[in-house]
C-alpha positions as a printed Julia matrix, in Angstrom:
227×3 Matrix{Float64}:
 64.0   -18.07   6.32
 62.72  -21.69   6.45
 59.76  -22.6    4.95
 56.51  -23.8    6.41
 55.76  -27.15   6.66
 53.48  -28.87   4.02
 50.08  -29.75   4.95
 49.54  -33.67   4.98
 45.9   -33.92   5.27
 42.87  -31.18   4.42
 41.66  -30.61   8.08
 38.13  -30.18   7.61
 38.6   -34.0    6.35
 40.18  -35.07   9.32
 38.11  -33.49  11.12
 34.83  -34.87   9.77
 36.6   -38.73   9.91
 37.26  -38.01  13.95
 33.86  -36.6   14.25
 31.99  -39.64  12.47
 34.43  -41.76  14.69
 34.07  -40.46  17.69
 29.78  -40.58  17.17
 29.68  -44.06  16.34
 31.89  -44.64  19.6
 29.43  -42.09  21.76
 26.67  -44.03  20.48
 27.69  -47.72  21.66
 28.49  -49.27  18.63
 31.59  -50.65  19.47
 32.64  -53.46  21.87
 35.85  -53.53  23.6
 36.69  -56.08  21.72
 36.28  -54.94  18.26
 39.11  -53.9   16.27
 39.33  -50.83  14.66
 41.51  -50.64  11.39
 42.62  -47.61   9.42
 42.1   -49.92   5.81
 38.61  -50.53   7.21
 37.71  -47.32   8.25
 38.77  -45.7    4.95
 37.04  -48.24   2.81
 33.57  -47.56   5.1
 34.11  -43.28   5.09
 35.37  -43.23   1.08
 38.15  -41.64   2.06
 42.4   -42.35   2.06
 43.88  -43.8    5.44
 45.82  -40.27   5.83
 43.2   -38.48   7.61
 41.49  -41.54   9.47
 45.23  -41.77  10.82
 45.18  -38.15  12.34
 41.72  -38.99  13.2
 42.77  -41.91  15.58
 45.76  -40.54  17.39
 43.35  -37.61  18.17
 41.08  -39.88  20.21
 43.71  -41.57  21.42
 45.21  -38.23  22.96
 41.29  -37.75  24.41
 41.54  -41.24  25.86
 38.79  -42.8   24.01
 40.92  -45.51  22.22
 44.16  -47.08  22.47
 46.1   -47.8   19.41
 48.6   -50.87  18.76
 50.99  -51.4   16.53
 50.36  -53.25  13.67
 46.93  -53.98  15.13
 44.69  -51.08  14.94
 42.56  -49.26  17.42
 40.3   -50.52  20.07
 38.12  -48.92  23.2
 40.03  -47.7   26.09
 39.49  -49.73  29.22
 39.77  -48.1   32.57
 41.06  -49.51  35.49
 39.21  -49.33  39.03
 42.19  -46.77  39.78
 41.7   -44.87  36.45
 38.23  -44.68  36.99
 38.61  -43.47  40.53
 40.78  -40.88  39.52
 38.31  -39.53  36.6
 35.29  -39.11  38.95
 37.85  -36.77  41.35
 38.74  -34.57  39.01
 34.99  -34.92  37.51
 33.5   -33.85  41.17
 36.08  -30.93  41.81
 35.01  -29.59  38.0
 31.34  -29.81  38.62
 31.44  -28.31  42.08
 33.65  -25.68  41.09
 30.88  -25.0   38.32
 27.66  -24.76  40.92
 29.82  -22.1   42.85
 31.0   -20.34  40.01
 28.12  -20.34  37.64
 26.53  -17.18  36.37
 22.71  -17.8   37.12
 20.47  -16.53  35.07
 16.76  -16.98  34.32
 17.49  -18.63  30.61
 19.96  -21.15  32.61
 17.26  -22.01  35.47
 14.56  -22.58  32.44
 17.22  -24.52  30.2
 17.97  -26.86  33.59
 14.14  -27.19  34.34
 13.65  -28.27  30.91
 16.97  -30.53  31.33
 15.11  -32.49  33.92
 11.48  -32.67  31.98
 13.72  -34.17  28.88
 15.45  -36.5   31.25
 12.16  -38.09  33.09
 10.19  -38.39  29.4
 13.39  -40.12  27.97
 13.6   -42.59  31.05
  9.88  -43.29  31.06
 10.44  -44.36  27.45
 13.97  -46.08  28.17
 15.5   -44.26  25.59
 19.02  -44.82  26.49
 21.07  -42.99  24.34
 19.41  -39.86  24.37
 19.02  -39.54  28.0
 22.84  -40.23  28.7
 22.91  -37.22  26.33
 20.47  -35.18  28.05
 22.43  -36.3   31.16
 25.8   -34.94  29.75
 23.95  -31.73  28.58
 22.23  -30.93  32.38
 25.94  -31.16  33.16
 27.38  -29.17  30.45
 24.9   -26.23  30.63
 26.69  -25.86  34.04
 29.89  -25.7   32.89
 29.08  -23.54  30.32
 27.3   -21.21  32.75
 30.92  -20.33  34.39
 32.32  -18.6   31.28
 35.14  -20.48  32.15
 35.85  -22.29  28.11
 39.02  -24.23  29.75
 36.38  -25.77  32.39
 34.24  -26.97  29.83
 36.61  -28.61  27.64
 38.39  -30.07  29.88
 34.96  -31.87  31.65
 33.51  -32.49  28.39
 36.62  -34.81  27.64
 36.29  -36.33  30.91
 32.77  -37.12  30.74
 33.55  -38.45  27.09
 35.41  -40.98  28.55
 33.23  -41.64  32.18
 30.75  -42.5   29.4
 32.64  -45.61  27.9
 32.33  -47.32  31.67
 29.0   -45.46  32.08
 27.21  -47.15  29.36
 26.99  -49.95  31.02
 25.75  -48.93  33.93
 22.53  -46.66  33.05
 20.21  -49.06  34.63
 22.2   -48.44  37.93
 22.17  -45.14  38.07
 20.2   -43.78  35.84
 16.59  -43.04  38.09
 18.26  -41.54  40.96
 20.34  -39.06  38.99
 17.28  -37.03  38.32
 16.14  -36.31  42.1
 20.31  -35.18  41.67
 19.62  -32.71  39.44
 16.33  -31.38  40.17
 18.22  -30.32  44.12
 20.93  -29.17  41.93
 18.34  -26.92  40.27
 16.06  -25.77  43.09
 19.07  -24.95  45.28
 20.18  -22.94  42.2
 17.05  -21.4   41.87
 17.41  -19.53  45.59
 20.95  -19.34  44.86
 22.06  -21.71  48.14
 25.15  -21.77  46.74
 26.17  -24.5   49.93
 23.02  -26.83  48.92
 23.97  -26.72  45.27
 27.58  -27.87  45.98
 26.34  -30.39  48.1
 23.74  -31.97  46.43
 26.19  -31.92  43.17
 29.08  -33.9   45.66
 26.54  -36.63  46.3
 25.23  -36.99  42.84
 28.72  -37.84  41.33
 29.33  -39.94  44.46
 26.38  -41.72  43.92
 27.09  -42.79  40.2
 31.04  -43.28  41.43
 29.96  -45.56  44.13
 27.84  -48.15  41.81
 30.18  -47.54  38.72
 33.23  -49.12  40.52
 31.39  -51.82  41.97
 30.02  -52.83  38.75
 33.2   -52.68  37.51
 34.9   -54.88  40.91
 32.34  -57.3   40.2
 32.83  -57.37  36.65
 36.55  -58.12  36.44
 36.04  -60.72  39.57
 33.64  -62.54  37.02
 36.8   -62.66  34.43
 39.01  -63.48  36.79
 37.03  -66.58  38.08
 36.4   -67.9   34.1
 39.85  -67.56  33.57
 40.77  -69.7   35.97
 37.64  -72.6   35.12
């Protein structure tokens, strides 16, 4: 009978090296154009390069960075036609979610609340936590279908929506609310229709101004590259 394989790495130490990783990424600490280095990383987390490794090629399988040889590790940038194709699957997720979702009174109060959170946050232009108060309106949905597939798979998704999204709050970020409070009051008389609607033009909306950021963005490079 073979033997099992040996263990390489403690996972609870790879997994705390991905998660303090993956925050400082979520958190907008990193340019696209910073480099990041398995030597470096182990010398900032006190730990050996082992773990960071597994770390790394486990956000590079969630399509948060993209690793090169002999290089190191730097932000994933989406194409238009990447981006496109992330919001599609993102809008069949999230409408599939409004129809699906179990409503309850604790999920109509947690959404309301959602929204108050949201409006304080943008009064005070807290930007990081309102993107996260954003991703959490959207994840109590998920959530709400029972459905634990659903949610990882959208939570990934929006993980990496957010490293194009980040630049973009300031488009997008004071009509989402009006989104999500018709997302909640159709919810609320369970207009199942009005719900699935109002959720279509939300991620519409934010697709809309995302990729023309982005069109206008990489015309800007394109015209300094050729100056």
């Amino acid at each position: 009978m073979p033997g099992l394989k040996k263990l390489r790495v403690p996972y609870t130490l790879t997994a705390r090296a991905y998660d303090s990783i993956k925050q400082y990424i979520l958190e907008g600490r990193l340019d696209e154009e910073d480099r990041l280095t398995e030597e470096s990383l182990a010398g900032q987390l006190g730990i050996s390069k082992s773990p960071i490794r597994e770390a790394l090629n486990r956000l590079e399988s969630e399509g948060l960075i993209r690793i090169e040889a002999r290089r190191g590790a730097y932000l994933r940038r989406f194409t238009l036609e990447e981006t496109q194709d992330l919001y599609d699957v993102r809008e069949a997720l999230e409408v599939h979610a409004v129809r699906t979702a179990h409503l309850t009174p604790a999920l109509l109060a947690d959404l309301d609340t959602s929204i108050r959170r949201s409006r304080s946050l943008l009064t005070i232009n807290d930007k990081a936590r309102y993107i996260e108060e954003d991703v959490r309106f959207h994840a109590l949905l998920a959530q709400a279908t029972r459905n634990g597939e659903l949610c990882r798979i959208l939570k990934n998704i929006q993980n990496q929506i957010w490293l194009s999204k980040r630049k973009t709050y300031d488009l997008s970020s004071s009509l989402a609310l009006g989104f999500h409070q018709a997302i909640a009051d159709a919810l609320r008389t369970n207009d199942r229709e009005k719900a699935q609607q109002a959720m279509r033009e939300h991620i519409a909306n934010v697709r809309e101004r995302l990729i023309a950021f982005l069109s206008n963005e990489q015309e800007d490079e394109r015209s300094a590259a050729t100056v």
